[in-house]
C-alpha positions as CSV (number, residue, x, y, z in Angstrom):
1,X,55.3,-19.7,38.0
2,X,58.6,-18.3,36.5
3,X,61.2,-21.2,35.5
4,X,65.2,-20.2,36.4
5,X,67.1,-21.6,34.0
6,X,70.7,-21.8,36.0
7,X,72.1,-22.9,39.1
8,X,71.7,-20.7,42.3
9,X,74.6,-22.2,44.2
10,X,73.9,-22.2,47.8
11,X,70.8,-21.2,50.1
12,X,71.1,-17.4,50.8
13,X,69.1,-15.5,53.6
14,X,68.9,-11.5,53.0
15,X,68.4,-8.9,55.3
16,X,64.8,-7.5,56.4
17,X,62.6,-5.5,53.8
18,X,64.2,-7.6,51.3
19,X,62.7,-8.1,48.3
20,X,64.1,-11.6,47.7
21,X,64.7,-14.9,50.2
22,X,65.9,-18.5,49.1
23,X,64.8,-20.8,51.0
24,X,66.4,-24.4,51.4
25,X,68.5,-25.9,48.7
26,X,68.1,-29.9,48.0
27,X,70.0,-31.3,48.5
28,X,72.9,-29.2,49.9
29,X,76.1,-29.9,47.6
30,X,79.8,-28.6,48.1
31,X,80.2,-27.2,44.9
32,X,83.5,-25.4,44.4
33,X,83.6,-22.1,43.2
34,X,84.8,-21.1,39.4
35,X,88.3,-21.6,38.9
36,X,90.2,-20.5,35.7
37,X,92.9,-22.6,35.2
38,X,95.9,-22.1,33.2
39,X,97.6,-25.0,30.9
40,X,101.1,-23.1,29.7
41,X,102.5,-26.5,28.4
42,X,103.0,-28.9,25.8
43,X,102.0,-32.9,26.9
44,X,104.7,-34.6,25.9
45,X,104.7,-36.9,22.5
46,X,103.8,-39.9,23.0
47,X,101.2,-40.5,20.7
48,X,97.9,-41.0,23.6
49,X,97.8,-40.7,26.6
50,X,95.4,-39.2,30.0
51,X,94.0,-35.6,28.6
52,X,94.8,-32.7,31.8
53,X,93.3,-29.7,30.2
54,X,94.5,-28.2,33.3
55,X,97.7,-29.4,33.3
56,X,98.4,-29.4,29.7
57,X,96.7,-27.1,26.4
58,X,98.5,-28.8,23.4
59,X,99.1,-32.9,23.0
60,X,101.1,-34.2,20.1
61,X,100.6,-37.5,18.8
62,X,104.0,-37.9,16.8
63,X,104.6,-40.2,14.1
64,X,105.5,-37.3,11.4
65,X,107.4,-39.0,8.9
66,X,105.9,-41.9,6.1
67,X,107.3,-44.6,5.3
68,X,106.8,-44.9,1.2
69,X,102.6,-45.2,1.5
70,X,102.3,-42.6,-0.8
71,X,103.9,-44.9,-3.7
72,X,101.5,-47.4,-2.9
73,X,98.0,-47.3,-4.9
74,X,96.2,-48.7,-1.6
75,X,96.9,-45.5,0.6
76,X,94.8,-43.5,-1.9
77,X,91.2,-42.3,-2.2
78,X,89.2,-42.4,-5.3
79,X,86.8,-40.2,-6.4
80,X,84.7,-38.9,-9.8
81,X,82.0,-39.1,-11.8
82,X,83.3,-41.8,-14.1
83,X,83.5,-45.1,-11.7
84,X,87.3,-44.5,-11.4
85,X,88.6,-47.9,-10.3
86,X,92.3,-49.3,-9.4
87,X,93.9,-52.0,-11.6
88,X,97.3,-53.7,-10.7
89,X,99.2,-50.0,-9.6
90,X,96.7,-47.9,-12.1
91,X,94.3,-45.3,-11.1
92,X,91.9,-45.5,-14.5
93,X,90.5,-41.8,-13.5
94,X,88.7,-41.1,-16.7
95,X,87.2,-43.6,-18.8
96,X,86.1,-42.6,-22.7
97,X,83.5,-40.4,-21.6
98,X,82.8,-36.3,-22.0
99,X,82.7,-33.7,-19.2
100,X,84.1,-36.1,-16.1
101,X,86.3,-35.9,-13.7
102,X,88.6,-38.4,-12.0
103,X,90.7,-38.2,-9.1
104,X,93.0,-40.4,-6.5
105,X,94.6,-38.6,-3.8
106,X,96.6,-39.3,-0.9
107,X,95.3,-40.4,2.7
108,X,97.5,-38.2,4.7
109,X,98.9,-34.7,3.3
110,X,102.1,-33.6,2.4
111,X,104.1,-31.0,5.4
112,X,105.2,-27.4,2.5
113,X,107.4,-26.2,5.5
114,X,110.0,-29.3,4.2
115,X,110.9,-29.9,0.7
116,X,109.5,-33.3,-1.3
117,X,109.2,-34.9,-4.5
118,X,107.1,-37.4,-5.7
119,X,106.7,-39.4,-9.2
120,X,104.7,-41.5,-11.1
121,X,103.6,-42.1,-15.0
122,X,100.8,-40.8,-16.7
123,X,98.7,-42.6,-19.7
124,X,96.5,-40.3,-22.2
125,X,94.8,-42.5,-25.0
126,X,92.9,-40.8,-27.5
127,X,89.9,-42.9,-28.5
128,X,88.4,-41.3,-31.8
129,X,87.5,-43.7,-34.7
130,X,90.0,-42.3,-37.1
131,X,92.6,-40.5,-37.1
132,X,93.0,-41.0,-33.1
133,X,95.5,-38.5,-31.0
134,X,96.4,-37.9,-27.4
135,X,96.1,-34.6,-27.9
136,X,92.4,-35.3,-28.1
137,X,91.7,-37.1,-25.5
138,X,90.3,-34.5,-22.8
139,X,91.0,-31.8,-20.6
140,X,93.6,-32.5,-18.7
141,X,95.6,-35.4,-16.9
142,X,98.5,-34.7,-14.0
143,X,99.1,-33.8,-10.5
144,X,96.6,-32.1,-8.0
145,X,97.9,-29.9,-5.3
146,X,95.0,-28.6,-2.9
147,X,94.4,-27.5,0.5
148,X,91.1,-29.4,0.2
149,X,90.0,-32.6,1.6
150,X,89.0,-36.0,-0.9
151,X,84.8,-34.9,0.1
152,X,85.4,-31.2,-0.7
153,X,87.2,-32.5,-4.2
154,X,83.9,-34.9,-4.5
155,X,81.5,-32.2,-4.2
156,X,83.2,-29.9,-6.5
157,X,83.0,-31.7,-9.8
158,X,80.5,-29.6,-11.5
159,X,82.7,-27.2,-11.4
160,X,85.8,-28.8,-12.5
161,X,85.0,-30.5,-16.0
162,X,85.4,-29.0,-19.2
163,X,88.5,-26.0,-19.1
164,X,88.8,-26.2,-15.9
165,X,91.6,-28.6,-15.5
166,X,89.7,-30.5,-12.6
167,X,90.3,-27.6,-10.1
168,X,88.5,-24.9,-10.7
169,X,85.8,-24.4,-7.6
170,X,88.8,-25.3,-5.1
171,X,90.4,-22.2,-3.3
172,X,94.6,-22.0,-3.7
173,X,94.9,-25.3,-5.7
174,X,97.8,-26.3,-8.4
175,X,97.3,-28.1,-11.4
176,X,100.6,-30.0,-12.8
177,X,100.5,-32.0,-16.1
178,X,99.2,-31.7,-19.5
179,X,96.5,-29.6,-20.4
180,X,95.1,-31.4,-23.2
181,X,92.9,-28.6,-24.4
182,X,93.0,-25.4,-25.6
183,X,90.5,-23.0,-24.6
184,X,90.3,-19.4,-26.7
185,X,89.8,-16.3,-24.3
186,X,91.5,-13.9,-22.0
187,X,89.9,-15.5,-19.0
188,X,91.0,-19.3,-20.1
189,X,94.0,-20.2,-22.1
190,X,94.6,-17.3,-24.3
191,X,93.5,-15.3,-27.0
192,X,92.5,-17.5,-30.2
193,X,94.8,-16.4,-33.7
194,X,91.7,-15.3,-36.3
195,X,93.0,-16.9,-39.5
196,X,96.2,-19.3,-38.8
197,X,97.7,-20.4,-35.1
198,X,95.6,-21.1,-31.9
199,X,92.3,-22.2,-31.9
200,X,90.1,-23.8,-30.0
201,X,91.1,-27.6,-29.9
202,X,93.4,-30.5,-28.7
203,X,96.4,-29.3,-27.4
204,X,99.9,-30.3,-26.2
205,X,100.6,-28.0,-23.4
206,X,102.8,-29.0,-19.8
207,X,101.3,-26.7,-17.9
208,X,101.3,-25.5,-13.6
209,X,98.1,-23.8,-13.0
210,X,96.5,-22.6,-10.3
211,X,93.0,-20.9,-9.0
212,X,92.5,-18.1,-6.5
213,X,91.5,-17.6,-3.3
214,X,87.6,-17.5,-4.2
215,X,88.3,-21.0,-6.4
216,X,88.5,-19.1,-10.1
217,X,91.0,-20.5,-12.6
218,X,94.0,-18.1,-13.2
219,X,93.6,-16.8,-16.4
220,X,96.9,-18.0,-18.5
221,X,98.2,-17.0,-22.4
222,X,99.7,-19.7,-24.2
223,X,99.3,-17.8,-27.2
224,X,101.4,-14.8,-27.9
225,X,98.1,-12.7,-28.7
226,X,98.5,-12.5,-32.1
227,X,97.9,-16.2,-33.2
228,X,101.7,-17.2,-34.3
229,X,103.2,-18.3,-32.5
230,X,104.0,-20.0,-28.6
231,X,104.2,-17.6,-25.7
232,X,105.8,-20.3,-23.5
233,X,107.1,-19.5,-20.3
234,X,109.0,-22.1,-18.2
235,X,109.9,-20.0,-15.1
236,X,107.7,-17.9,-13.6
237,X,107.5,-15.9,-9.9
238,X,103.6,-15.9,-10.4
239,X,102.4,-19.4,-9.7
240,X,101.8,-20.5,-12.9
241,X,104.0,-21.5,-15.8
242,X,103.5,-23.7,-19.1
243,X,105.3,-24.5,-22.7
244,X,104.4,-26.7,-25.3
245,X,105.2,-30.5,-24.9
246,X,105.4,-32.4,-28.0
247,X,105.6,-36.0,-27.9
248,X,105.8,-36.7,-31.6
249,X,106.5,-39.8,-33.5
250,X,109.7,-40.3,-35.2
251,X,110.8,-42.7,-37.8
252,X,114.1,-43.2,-39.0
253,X,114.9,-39.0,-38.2
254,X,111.1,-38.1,-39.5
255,X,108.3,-36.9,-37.4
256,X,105.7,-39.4,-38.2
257,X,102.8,-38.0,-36.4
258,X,101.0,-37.6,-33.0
259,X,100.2,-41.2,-31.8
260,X,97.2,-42.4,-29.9
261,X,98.9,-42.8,-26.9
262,X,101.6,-41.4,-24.6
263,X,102.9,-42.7,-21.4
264,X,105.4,-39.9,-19.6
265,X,106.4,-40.3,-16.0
266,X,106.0,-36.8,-14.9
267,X,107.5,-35.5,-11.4
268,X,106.4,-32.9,-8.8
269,X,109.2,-31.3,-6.6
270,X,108.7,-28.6,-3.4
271,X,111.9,-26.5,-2.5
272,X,110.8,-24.2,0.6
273,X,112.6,-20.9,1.4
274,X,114.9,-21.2,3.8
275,X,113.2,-18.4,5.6
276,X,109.5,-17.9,4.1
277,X,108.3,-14.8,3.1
278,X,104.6,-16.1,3.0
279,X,101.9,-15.0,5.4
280,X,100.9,-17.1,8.4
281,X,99.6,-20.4,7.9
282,X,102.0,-20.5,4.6
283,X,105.2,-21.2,2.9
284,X,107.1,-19.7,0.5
285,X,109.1,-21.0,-1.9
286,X,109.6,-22.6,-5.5
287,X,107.5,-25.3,-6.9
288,X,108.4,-27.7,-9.8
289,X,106.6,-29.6,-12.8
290,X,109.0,-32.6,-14.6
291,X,107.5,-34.6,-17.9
292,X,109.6,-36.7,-20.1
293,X,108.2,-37.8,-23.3
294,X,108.2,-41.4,-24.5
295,X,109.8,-40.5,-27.4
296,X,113.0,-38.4,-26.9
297,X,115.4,-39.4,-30.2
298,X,114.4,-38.8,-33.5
299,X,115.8,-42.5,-34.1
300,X,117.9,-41.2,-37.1
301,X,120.2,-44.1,-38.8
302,X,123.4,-41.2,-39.0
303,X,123.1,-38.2,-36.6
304,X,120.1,-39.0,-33.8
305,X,119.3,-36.2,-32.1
306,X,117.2,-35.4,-29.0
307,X,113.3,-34.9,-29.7
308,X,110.2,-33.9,-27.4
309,X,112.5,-32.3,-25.1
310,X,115.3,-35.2,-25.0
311,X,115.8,-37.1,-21.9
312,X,115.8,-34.3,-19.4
313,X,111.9,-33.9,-20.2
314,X,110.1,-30.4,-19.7
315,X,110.5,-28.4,-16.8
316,X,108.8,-26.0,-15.0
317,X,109.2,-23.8,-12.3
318,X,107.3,-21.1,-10.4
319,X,107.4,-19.1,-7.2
320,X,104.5,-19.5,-4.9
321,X,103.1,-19.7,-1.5
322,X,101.3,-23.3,0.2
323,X,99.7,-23.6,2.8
324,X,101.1,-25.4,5.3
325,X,99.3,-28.7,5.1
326,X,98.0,-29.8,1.4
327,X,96.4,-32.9,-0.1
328,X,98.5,-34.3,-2.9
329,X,97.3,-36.6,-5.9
330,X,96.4,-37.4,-9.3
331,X,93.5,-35.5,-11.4
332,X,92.1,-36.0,-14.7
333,X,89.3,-34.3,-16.8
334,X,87.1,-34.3,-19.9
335,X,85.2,-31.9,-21.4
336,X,83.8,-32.0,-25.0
337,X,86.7,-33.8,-26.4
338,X,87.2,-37.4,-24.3
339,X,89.6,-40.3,-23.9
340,X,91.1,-43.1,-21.3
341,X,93.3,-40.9,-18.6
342,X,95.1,-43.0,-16.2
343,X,97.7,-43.0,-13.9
344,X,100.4,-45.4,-12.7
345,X,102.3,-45.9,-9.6
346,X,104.7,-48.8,-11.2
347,X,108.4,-47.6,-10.3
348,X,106.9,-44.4,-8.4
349,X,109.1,-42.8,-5.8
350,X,109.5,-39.8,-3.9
351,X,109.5,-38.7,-0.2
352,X,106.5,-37.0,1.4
353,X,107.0,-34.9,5.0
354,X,103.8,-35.3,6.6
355,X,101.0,-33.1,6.4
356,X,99.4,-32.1,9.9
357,X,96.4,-30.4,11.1
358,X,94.9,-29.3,14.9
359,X,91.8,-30.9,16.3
360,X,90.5,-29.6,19.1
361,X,88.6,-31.1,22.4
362,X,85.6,-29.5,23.7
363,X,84.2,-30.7,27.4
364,X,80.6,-29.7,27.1
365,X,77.9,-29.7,30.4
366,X,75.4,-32.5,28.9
367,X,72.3,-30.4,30.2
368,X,73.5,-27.0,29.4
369,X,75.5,-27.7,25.7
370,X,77.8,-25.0,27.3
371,X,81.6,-25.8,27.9
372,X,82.3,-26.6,31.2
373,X,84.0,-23.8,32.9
374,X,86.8,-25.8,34.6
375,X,87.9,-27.7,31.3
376,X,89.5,-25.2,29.0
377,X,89.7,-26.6,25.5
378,X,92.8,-28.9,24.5
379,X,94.3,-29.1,21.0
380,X,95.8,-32.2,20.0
381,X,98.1,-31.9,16.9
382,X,97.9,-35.3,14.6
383,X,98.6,-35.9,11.0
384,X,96.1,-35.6,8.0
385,X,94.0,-39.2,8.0
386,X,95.0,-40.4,11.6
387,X,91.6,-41.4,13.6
388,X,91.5,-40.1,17.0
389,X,89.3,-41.7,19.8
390,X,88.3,-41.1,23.5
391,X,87.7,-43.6,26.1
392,X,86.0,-43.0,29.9
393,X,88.3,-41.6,32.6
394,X,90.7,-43.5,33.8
395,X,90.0,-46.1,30.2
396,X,92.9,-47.5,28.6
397,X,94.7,-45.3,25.7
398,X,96.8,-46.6,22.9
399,X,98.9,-45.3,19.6
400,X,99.3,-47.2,16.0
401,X,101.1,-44.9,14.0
402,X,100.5,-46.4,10.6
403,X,98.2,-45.0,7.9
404,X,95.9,-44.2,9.2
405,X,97.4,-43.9,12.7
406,X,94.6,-44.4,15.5
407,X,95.3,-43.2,18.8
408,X,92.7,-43.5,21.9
409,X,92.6,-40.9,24.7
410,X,91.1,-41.1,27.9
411,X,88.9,-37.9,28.9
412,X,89.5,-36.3,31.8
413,X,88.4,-37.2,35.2
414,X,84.9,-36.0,36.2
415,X,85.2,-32.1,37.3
416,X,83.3,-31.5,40.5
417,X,79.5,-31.2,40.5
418,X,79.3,-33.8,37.7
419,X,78.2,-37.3,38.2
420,X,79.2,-39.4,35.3
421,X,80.6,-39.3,31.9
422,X,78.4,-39.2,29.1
423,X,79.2,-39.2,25.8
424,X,81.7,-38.1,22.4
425,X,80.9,-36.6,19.6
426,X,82.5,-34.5,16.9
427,X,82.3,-31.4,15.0
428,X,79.3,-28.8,15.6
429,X,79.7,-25.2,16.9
430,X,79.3,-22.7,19.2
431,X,76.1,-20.0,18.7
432,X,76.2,-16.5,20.4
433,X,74.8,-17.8,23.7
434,X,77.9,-20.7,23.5
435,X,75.8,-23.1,22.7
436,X,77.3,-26.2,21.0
437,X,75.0,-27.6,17.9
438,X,75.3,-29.7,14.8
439,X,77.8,-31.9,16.1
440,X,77.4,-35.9,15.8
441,X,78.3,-39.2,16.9
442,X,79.3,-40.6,13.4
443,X,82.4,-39.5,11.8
444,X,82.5,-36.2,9.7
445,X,85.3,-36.2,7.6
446,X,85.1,-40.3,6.3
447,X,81.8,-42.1,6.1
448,X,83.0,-45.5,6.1
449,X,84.9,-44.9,9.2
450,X,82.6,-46.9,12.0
451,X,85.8,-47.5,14.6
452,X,84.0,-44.8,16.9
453,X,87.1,-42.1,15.9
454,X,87.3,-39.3,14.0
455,X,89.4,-38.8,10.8
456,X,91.3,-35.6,11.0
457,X,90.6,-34.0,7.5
458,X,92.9,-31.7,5.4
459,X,91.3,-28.1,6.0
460,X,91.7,-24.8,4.0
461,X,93.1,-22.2,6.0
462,X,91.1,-19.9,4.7
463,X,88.0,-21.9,5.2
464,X,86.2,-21.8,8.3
465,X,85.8,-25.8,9.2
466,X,84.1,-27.2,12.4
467,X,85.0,-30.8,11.5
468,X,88.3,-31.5,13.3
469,X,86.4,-31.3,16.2
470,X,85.7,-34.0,19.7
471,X,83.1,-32.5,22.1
472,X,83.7,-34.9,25.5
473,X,80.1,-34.8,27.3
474,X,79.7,-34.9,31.1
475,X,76.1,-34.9,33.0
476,X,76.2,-32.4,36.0
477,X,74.6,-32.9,39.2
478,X,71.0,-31.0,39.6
479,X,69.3,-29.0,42.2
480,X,66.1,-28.0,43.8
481,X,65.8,-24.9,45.5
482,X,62.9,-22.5,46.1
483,X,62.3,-18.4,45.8
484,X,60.1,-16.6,47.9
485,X,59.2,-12.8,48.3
486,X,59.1,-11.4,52.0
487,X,57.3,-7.8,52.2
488,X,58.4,-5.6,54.9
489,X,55.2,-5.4,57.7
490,X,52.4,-4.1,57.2
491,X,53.0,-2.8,53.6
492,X,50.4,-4.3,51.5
493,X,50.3,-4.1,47.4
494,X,52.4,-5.9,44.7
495,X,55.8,-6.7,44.1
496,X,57.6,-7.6,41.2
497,X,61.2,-8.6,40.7
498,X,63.2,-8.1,37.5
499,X,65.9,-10.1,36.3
500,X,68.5,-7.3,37.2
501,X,67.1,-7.1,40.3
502,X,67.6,-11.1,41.3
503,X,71.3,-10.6,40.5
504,X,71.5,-7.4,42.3
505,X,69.8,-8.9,45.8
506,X,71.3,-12.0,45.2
507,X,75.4,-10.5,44.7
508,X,78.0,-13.1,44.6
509,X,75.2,-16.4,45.3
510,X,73.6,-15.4,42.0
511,X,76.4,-15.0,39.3
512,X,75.3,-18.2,37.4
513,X,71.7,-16.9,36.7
514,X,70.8,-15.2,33.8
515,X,67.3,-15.2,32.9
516,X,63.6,-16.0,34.3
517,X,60.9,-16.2,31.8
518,X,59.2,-13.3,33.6
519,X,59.1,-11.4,36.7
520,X,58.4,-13.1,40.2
521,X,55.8,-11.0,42.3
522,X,52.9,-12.1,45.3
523,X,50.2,-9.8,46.1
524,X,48.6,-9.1,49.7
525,X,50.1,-8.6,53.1
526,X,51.5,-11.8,54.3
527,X,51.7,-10.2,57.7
528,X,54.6,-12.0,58.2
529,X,58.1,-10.7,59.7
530,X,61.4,-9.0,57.8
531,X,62.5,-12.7,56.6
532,X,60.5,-15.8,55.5
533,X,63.4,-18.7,56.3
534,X,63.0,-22.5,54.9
535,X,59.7,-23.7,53.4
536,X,57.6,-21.7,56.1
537,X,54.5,-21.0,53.4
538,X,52.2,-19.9,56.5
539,X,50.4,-16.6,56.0
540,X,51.1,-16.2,52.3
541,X,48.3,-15.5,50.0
542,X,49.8,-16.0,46.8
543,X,50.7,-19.2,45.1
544,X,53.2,-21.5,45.8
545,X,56.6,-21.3,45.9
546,X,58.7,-20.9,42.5
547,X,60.5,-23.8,41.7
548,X,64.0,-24.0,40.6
549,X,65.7,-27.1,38.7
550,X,69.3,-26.0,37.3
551,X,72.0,-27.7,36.9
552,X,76.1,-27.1,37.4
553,X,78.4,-25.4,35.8
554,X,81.7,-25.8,37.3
């Protein structure tokens, strides 16, 4: 018995000494021939609608523009290994503990092809017994700029505590704030002074840092190399840029000290190249770091002067591509020095364009796992965090634009020689044979998402992702047919057919098969004439006849 794995399409008779007959095919269906169609537009935006993969390639849902979320603690997600919790508008990322990590960052992403800004206040408290100072009290507290979604962040940690700034592990990621530490070596911070100068210890720097493509911190030198003196350097064209950032006491003219505790609003600002230089997927253009100090006069009775770099604050600048789409938030980080690192959204403001990503529909034969051949793929282009569903054919569709924004699709009508829609799920991919696997009913990207959607996720571009995906399922009709070997009269012995040989005798008819698990073959001299025709078994002498169940494929 040799089992045919795909559809023979319709009952074939061949010509005498034939090696090969198909008898009778049950039952007989009017199955249309493969059709390659061609979708060359753009569905209109209109959030959700009917999906026509023949009709259209590329949906949009719309809605590209927030509406202030991103000042609002709510529209984040928390994550660390330190309970981070929200209190009033405060993210408490880190709290007086060594070698954590805190983060909060944004639902939806922010869109580098426009320019933005966004601001907020930042907390360090140093917590040591005596003697306590900010410039103790961790790693590093500020922004986060990343092409990587919240999960990717969570799963990272281990390699983001200690000198690495809370992004170290993530590929093409900014730090912007204060690194709080400074860390000797060529491959950290800079090269340690060996009497006087730098050393290893709490530091005061306002720093933009950022790691490479493989996730590797960009090696920096704060230190002019010969423990001295500052190397700062405020504006770069390299991606990274830094200075020193006092926040001294001061009374009555004198420096009193480093306190405790600091509280600085700090302020991140994108200005995109009118036309970008950057390679596809990126933009180019210059990227900004703000911090103003909580003390900025000297307080002096006769003569006050500016302090801590006066009211304007510290600024950096730096030249550097983004990819397209990035997440946007707040990090902070211990290592072996530790303190209370928080972050406040009282009085935040700042516009974010938002961030968008592709997901893309698969319609897959339920019995094959193959895409069906008449559906070509669809794209549908939505914003970072918006939950896209799909109802039946012909099932009612609907957009709500906020954040997240759900919109519901309907899948496409059944194609011919399928009997019923079957199911959705998302992500998984395709093996050599086309084979869809690893996909799932539950969504990918957010586990407490149970709305049957799925949340489109900030991906790397340089990261091959299978999670912005829907696979639509249809069952396909099945059929019976049976294969029997004539032998020309009188012309006993044994004959095999091959594989190569069913798709030569069959021609066109055959073009879906593509493997038995053997070779099909009867011994003997049926005796019979130059065709055997329907389920005529009479004078055979071998066993019965092979049995086909396939199914359609478009």
């Amino acid at each position: 018995m040799v089992t045919l794995k795909n559809l023979l399409k319709k009952s074939t008779n061949l010509g005498a000494n034939a090696l090969l007959l198909v008898s009778t095919l049950l039952p007989t269906l009017g199955i249309l021939p493969t059709q390659t169609a061609t979708a060359a537009t753009n569905a209109p935006t209109t959030g959700a609608q009917a999906l026509q993969p023949t009709v259209y390639d590329t949906y949009d849902t719309g809605n590209h523009t927030y509406s202030g979320e991103q000042n609002n603690v709510s529209y984040y997600n928390l994550g660390g290994n330190d309970s981070p919790t929200i209190a009033g508008n405060w993210f408490n990322l880190v709290n007086n503990h060594q070698s954590k990590v805190g983060f909060a960052v944004f639902k939806g992403a922010v869109n580098t092809s426009q320019s933005f800004t966004l601001k907020a206040t930042m907390k360090v408290q140093g917590t040591a017994l005596v003697g306590a100072s900010f410039t103790d009290a961790g790693d590093s507290l500020g922004f986060i700029l990343t092409p990587s979604s919240a999960s990717t962040l969570q799963q990272n940690i281990p390699n983001a505590t200690g000198p690495n700034l809370g992004i170290t592990g993530l590929s093409s990621s900014f730090f912007l704030g204060r690194d709080l530490y400074f860390n000797s070596g060529s491959n950290l911070d800079g090269n340690a002074g060996t009497i006087i100068g730098w050393q290893n210890g709490g530091a005061n720097e306002a720093v933009i840092r950022n790691t490479l493509l493989n996730g590797s911190l960009n090696p920096a030198s704060y230190s002019s190399g010969n423990g001295m003196s500052d190397n700062n350097q405020p504006n770069t064209t390299n991606g990274q840029a830094w200075t020193t950032a006092p926040d001294d006491n001061y009374t009555l003219g004198v420096n009193s000290g480093v306190p405790a505790t600091v509280q600085e609003p700090i302020e991140i600002s994108w200005a995109p190249d009118a036309v970008s230089t950057a390679p596809a997927g990126y933009n180019s253009g210059t990227l900004s770091y703000r911090q103003v100090s909580q003390t900025t006069s000297n307080g002096a009775l006769i003569g006050a002067s500016n302090v801590n770099g006066g009211p304007n604050g510290y600024v950096l600048t730096t030249r550097v591509n983004l990819q397209t789409s990035m997440t946007i938030g707040y990090v902070g980080a211990t290592g072996g020095n530790y303190g209370n690192l928080s972050i406040s959204l009282n009085g935040a403001s700042g516009t974010l364009p938002r961030g968008t990503q592709n997901a893309t529909v698969n319609y897959i034969n339920a019995v094959t796992g193959k895409k069906v051949k008449v559906l070509p793929s669809s794209t549908i282009i939505a914003n970072v965090g918006d939950r896209l569903g799909v109802a039946a054919p012909g099932g009612a569709t609907s957009s709500s634009p906020g954040l997240p924004g759900v919109y519901k699709y309907s899948a496409p009508v059944i194609p011919s020689g399928y009997t019923a829609f079957s199911k959705v799920t998302y992500g998984g991919t395709f093996n050599s044979n086309g084979v869809l696997s690893g996909d799932v009913q539950a969504d990918p990207n957010d586990s407490t998402n149970t709305t049957g959607t799925l949340t489109v996720a900030n991906i790397d571009a340089n990261t091959a992702s299978s999670t912005n995906v829907i696979n639509i399922y249809y069952i396909p009709q099945t059929i019976t047919s049976h294969v029997y070997q004539a032998l020309a009269p009188n012309t006993p012995g044994s004959y095999s057919l091959t594989d190569a040989q069913i798709k030569t005798l069959g021609g066109t008819d055959f073009a879906g098969f593509t493997s038995s698990t053997g070779t099909i073959g009867w011994s003997g001299n049926p005796g019979l004439g130059s065709q055997v025709i329907g389920s005529n078994l009479s004078g055979l002498t071998s066993s019965t006849p092979l049995s086909m169940i396939g199914s359609t494929d478009g």
